[in-house]
C-alpha positions in Angstrom: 84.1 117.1 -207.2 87.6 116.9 -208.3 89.3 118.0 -205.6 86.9 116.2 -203.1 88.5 113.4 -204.9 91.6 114.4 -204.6 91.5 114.9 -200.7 89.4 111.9 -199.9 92.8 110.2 -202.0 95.1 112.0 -200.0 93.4 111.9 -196.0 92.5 107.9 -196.5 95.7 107.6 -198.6 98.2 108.2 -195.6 95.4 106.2 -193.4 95.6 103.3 -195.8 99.3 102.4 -195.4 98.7 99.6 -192.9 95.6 98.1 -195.3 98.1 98.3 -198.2 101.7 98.7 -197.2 102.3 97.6 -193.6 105.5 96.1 -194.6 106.6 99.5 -196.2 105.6 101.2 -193.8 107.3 99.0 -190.9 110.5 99.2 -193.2 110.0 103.5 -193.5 109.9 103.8 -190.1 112.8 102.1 -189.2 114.8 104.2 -192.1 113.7 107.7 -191.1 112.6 106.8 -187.0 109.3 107.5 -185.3 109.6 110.6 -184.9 109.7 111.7 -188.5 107.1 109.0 -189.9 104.7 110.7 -187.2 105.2 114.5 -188.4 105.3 113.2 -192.3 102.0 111.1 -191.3 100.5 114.4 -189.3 101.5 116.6 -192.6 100.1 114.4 -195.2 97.2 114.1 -193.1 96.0 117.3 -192.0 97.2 118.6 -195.8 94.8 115.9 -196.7 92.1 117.0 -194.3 92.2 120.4 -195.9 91.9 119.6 -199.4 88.9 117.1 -198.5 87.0 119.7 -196.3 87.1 122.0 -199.2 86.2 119.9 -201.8 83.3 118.8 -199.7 82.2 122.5 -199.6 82.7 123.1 -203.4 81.1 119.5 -204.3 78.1 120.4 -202.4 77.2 123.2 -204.3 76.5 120.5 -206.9 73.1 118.9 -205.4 72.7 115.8 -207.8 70.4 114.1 -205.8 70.6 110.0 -206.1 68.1 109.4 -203.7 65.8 110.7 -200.7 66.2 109.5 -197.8 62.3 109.1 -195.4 62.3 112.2 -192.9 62.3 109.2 -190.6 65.6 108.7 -191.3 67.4 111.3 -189.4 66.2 109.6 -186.4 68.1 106.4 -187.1 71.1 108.2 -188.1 70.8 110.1 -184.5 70.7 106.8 -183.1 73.6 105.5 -185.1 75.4 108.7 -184.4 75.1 108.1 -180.5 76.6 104.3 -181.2 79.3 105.8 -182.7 80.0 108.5 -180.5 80.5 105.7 -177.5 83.0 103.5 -179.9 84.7 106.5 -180.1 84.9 107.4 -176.3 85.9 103.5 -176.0 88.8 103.8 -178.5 90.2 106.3 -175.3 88.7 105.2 -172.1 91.1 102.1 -170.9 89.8 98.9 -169.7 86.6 98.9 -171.2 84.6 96.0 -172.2 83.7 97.6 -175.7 87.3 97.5 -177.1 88.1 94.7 -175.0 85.2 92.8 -177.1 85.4 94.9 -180.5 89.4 95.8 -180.4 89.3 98.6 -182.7 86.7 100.8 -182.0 87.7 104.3 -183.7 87.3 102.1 -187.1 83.9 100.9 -186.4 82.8 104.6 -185.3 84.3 105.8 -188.8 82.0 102.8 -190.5 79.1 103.6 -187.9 79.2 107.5 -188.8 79.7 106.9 -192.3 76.9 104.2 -192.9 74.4 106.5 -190.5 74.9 109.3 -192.9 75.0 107.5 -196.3 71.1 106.6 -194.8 70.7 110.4 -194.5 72.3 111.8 -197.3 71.8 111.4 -201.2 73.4 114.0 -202.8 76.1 113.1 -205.0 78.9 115.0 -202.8 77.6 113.0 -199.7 77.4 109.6 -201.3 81.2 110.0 -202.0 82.7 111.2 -198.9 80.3 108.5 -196.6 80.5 105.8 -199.1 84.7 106.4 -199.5 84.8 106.6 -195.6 82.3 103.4 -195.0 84.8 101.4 -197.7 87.8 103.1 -196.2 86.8 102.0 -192.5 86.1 98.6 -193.7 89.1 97.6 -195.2 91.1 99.0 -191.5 88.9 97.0 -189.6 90.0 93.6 -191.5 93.4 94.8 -191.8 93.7 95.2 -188.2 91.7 92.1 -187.2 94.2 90.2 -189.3 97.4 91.9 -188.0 95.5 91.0 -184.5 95.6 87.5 -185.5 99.1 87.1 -186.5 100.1 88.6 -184.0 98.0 86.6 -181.0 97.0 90.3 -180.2 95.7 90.2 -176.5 92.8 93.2 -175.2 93.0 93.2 -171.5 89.5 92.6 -169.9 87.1 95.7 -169.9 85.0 96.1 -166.3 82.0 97.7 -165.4 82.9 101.0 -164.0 85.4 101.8 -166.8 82.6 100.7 -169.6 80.2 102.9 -167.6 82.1 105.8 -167.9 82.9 105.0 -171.7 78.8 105.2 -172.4 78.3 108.3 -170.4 81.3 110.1 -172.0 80.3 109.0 -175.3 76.6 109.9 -174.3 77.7 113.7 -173.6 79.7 114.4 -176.2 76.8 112.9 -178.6 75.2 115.2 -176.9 77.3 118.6 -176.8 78.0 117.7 -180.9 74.7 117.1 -182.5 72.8 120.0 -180.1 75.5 122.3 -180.5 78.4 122.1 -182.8 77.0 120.1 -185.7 74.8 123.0 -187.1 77.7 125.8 -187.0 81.1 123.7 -187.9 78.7 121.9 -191.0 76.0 123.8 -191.5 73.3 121.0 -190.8 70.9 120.9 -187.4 70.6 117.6 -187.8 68.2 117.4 -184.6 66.3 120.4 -185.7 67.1 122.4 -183.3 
């Protein structure tokens, strides 16, 4: 569980700067440039990613169980899972009325996936990594809704076409994940199939 711990700290660490230390950060990357904040950031992150990946594995082994979830449940979490997949196509898609209304829509997919799963999941190892990302994503969001604020952040105007396309990209790669990937890269069918 340690070194779950200790990636989780390390991943949403880096990711934190702006929630904790936007000034600093503002002030590093004027010091060392763009450029080098950007491959420091990537570094820290993907070492981060690594560490948190294999923690999860070795926490997992460990199968305190805090709660069970109704068999029902994995339904809603589909569901929850295909909201998030289309915040996440919107984060990328331009001009589409989901960022346009919601602004930062990679955050709220973070929060959707992570709240989805907590309703899923129970085991100890779980309950950490979805309950540090849920906290994680909901700290950005109001960190970013504020720096929206002060800085009379305008969204250009979403329209029908692009948001259409948003859904239907989101929609597929729901899709292609939870039918096909989500069973070998986590181990988990989570559709049963």
């Amino acid at each position: 569980m340690l070194t779950l711990v200790l990636g989780l700290f390390l991943f949403l660490g880096i990711h934190s700067t702006r929630i904790v230390a936007d000034g600093w950060r503002t002030a590093t990357i004027a010091k060392i440039g763009p450029l080098p904040w950007k491959g420091l950031y990537a570094v820290l992150s993907l070492l981060g990613f690594v560490v948190l990946v294999w923690g999860f594995r070795m926490a997992r082994q460990d199968t305190l169980v805090l709660w069970v979830s109704p068999g029902w449940m994995k339904h809603v979490t589909a569901v929850l899972m295909m909201v998030s997949f289309i915040l996440l196509a919107a984060t990328y898609i331009p001009r589409n009325s989901i960022k346009a209304r919601l602004h930062h829509p990679m955050v709220l997919a973070v929060k959707v996936w992570a709240f989805g799963h907590l309703l899923s999941n129970g085991v100890a190892a779980d309950v950490l990594l979805f309950g540090a990302f849920l906290v994680w994503a909901a700290l950005s969001f109001r960190a970013a809704r504020q720096r929206d604020r002060a800085n009379h952040t305008l969204y250009p105007p979403g329209n029908a076409i692009s948001t259409s396309i948003t859904i239907a990209v989101g929609l597929l790669a729901w899709s292609v994940f939870a039918l096909f990937l989500h069973g070998p890269l986590i181990g988990v069918r989570p559709l049963g199939y």
